[in-house]
Every structure is written in structure tokens, then in C-alpha cells.
C-alpha positions in Angstrom: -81.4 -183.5 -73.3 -78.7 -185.7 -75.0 -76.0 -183.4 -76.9 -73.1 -184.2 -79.6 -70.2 -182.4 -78.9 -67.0 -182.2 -80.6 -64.1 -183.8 -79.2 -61.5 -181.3 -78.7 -58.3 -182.2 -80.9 -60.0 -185.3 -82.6 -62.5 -186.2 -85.4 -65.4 -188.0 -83.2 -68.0 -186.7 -80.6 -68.9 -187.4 -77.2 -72.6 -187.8 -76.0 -73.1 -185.9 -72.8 -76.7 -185.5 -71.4 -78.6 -183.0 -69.1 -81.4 -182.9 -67.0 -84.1 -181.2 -68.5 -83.9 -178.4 -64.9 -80.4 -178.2 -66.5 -81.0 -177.6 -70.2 -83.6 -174.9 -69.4 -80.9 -172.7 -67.0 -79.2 -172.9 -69.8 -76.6 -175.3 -69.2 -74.8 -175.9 -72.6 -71.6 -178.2 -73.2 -68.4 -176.6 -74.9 -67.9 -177.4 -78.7 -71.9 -178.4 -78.7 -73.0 -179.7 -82.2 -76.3 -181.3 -81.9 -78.9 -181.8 -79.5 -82.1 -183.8 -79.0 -84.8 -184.9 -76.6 -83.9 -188.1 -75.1 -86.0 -190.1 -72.2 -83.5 -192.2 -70.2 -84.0 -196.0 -69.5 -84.5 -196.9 -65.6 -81.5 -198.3 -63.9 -81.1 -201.8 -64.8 -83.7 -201.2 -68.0 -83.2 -202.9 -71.9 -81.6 -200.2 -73.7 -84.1 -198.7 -76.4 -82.6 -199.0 -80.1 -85.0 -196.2 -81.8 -83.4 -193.0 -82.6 -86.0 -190.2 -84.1 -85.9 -189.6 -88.1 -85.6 -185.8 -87.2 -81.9 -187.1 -85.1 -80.7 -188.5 -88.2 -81.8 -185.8 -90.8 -80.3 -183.5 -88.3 -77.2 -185.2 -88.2 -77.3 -185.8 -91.4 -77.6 -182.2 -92.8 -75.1 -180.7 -90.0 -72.2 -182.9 -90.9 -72.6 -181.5 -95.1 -69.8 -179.8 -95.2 -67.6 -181.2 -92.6 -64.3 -182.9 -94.6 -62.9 -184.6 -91.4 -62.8 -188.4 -92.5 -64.9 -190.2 -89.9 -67.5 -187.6 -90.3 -67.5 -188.5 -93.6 -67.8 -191.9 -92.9 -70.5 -191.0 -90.1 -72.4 -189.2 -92.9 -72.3 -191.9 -95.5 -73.8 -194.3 -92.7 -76.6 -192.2 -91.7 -77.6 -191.5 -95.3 -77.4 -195.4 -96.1 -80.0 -195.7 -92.7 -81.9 -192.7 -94.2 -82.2 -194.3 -97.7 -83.3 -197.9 -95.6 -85.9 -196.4 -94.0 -86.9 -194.5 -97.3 -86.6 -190.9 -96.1 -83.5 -190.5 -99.0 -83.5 -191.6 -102.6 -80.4 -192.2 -104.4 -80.6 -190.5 -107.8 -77.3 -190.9 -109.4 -73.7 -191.0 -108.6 -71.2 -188.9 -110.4 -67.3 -189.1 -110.3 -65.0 -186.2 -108.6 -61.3 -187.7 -109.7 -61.2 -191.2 -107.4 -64.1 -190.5 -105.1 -67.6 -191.4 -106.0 -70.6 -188.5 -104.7 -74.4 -189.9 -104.3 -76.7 -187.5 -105.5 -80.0 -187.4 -103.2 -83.4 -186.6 -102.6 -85.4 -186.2 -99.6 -88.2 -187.8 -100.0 -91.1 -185.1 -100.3 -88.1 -182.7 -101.9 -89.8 -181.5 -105.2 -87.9 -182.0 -108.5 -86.2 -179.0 -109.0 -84.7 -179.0 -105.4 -81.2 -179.0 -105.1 -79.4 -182.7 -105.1 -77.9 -183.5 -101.5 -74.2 -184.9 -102.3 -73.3 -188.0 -100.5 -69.5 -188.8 -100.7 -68.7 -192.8 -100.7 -65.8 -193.0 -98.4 -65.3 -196.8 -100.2 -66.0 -198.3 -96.7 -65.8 -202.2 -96.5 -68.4 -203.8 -94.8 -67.0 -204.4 -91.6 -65.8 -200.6 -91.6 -69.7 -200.1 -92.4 -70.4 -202.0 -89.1 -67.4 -200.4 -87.0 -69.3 -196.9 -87.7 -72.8 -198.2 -87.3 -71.9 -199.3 -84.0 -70.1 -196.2 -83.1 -73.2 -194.0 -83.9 -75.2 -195.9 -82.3 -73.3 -196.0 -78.9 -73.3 -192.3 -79.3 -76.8 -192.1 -80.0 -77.8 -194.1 -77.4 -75.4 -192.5 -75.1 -73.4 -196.1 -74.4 -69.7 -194.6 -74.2 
């Protein structure tokens, strides 16, 4: 099992991972936030680059309400994957003071369900790639 956890004292995570013997005894890392199946490469093996969409939506929705800025930024990132791969929509984007907020679908979502709020943390594009690359060390368990 690959896990998120919280750094302790500072905004990012740490990937930690467990044997599967492990993770049924109930082995569980402090300040756990998310957790996935994950089969590891052999020893010496290319590194897979395919994270599950169920990861990302996970991600995606747990991190909602978190305020810390680089989950913000984390957030933004993994909604502009989602909306790539077309599992988001972008349906408008309204103004709260300076900061612009995407209002989303999830694709299925019917009409009347309730828009998912996106904030733009105004990243440049190298910022963009700085996060990108974070996530995916983490998500590939590379730190």
C-alpha cells in the first residue's frame, strides 16, 4: 500500500509504503491522509508513470478544504490533470476579491449537482512544472 501522510510542522507529504502482510495487521503511518494500491517496480525496473483516476479524484476531493498554500497549488495541479484527461469540466470562473475560483463538474455529475470550486493560486508555468514534478515523485514514491 503507498500512503500520503502529512509532514509534521510543514505543508507537504511524504510517501511511505507497506507491504501488503503489513497493511492488513493494520499497520497505519501517523498523520495518514491518503492511501492506495500500488504494485512496486523490480529492482533495477523503468519506473511506471500511470497513477489511477480514482488517486487523483481522491486527492483531489481530500485536499477541498485544506487552505495551506502548496495544497492549494497541489489541488489546482491535479484538477488541471483531471480536466486533461476529461474527468473535470471547467464551467465558469468567478472572482472572490484578487483570487480567481474555477467552478467544476465531474464529468457524469448531473446538472443540478453542486459546482466543485477550484482556486487559481496564479502559478507561472514553471511553478506549474515545479508542482507537477513534486506530485508525481510523491505519487510514484521517488523521494
Amino acid at each position: 500500500m503507498a500512503t500520503l501522510c502529512e509532514r509534521e510542522g510543514e505543508e507537504g507529504f511524504n510517501r511511505l509504503d507497506f507491504s501488503m502482510e503489513a497493511w492488513e495487521r493494520g499497520e497505519r503511518p501517523d498523520r495518514l491522509f491518503s492511501s492506495w494500491r500500488a504494485i512496486m517496480r523490480e529492482p533495477g525496473g523503468k519506473a511506471r508513470t500511470f497513477v489511477d483516476d480514482e488517486v487523483l479524484l481522491n486527492l483531489f476531493h481530500r485536499l477541498a478544504d485544506d487552505q495551506q498554500p502548496q495544497r492549494v497549488a497541489y489541488r489546482f495541479v491535479i484538477a488541471l490533470i483531471l480536466l486533461r484527461k476529461r474527468l473535470l469540466k471547467h464551467d465558469s470562473t468567478k472572482r472572490q476579491g484578487e483570487t480567481s475560483v474555477w467552478m467544476m463538474r465531474l464529468k457524469g455529475d448531473p446538472v443540478d449537482a453542486p459546482m466543485l470550486e477550484v482556486v487559481d493560486p496564479n502559478l507561472s508555468e514553471d511553478q506549474v512544472r515545479e508542482v507537477s514534478d513534486q506530485l508525481g515523485e510523491i505519487l510514484r514514491g521517488e523521494l
